[in-house]
C-alpha positions in Angstrom: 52.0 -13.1 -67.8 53.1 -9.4 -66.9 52.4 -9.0 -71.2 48.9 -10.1 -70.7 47.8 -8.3 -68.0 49.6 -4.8 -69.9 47.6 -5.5 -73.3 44.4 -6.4 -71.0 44.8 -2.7 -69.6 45.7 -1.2 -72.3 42.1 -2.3 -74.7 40.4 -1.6 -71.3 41.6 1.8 -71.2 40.7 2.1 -75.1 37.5 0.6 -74.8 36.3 2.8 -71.8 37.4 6.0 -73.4 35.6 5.1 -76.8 32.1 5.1 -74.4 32.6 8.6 -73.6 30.0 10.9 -74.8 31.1 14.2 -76.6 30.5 17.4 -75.6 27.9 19.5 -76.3 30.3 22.1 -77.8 31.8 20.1 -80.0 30.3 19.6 -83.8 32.9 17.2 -85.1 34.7 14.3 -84.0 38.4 14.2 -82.5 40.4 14.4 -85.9 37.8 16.0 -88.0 36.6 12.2 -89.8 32.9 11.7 -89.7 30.2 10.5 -91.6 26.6 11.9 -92.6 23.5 9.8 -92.4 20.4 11.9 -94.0 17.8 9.7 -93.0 14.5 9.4 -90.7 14.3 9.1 -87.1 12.8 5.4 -85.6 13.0 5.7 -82.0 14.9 7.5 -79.3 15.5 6.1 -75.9 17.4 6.9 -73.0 20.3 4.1 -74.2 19.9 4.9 -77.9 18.6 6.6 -81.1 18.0 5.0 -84.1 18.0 6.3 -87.5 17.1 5.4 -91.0 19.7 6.6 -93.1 18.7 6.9 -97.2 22.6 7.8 -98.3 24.0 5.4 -100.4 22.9 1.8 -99.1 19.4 2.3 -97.2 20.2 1.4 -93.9 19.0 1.6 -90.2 21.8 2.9 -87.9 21.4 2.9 -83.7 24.0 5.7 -82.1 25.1 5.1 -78.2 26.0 8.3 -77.8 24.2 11.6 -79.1 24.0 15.1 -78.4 20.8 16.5 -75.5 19.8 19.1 -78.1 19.3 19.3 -81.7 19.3 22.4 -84.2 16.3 23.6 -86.1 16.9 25.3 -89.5 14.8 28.3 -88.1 18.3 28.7 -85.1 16.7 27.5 -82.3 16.8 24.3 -80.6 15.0 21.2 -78.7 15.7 18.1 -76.9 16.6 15.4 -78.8 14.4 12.9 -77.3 11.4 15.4 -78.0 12.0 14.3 -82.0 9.2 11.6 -82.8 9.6 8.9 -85.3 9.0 9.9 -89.0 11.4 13.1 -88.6 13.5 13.7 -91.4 17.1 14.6 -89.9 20.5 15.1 -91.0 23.0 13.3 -88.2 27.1 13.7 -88.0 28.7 11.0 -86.7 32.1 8.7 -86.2 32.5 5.0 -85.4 35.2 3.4 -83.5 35.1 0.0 -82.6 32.0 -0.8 -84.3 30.3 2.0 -82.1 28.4 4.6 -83.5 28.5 8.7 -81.5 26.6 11.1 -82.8 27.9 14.4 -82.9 25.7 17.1 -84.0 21.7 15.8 -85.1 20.0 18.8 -87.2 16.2 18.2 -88.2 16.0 18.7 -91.7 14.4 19.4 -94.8 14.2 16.6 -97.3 13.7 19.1 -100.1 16.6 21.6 -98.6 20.1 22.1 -99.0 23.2 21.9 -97.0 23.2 21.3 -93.0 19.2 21.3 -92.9 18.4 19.6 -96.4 19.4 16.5 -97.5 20.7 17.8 -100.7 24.0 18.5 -100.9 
């Protein structure tokens, strides 16, 4: 029983610290693996954004955590739940635990290259 009740605290701990947001300073995940979604934005909320990613498989992709502001390729930046739907955007993100956090959102150009296109 004592077994149980030390694995049960153990994925709890896990589990809560996988819902913690990242910080604003940081641009990549804890141990540097990520993934890129170039894509669309479909909605933002106050529990979620989703976006339409065109890489590889077309796919629509919903991130419970995200960063407050996002870059413009001109250097400055705006709130993230400013962007309206139809904005082309180039998102950085890991998943853990079938959980998706955004870590860095920069509005992009589709015609572009590198951070702000989706050209690589």
């Amino acid at each position: 029983m004592k077994r149980i009740v030390l694995a049960f605290a153990a994925v709890a701990a896990l589990a809560a610290g996988s819902f913690s947001a990242p910080s604003a300073a940081s641009t990549l995940p804890p141990g540097g693996k990520s993934k890129d979604c170039h894509g669309y934005m479909l909605h933002v909320s106050m529990q979620n954004i989703r976006v339409h990613c065109i890489d590889g498989v077309p796919a629509d992709l919903s991130f419970l955590s995200w960063p407050k502001f996002t870059d413009l390729p001109n250097g400055k930046t705006v709130q993230t739940k400013s962007l309206k739907a139809g904005t082309p955007v180039h998102v950085i993100f890991s998943q853990s635990l079938g959980i998706r956090h955004a870590y860095k959102v920069y509005v992009a150009n589709p015609k572009g290259h590198g951070l702000f296109g989706f050209k690589a």
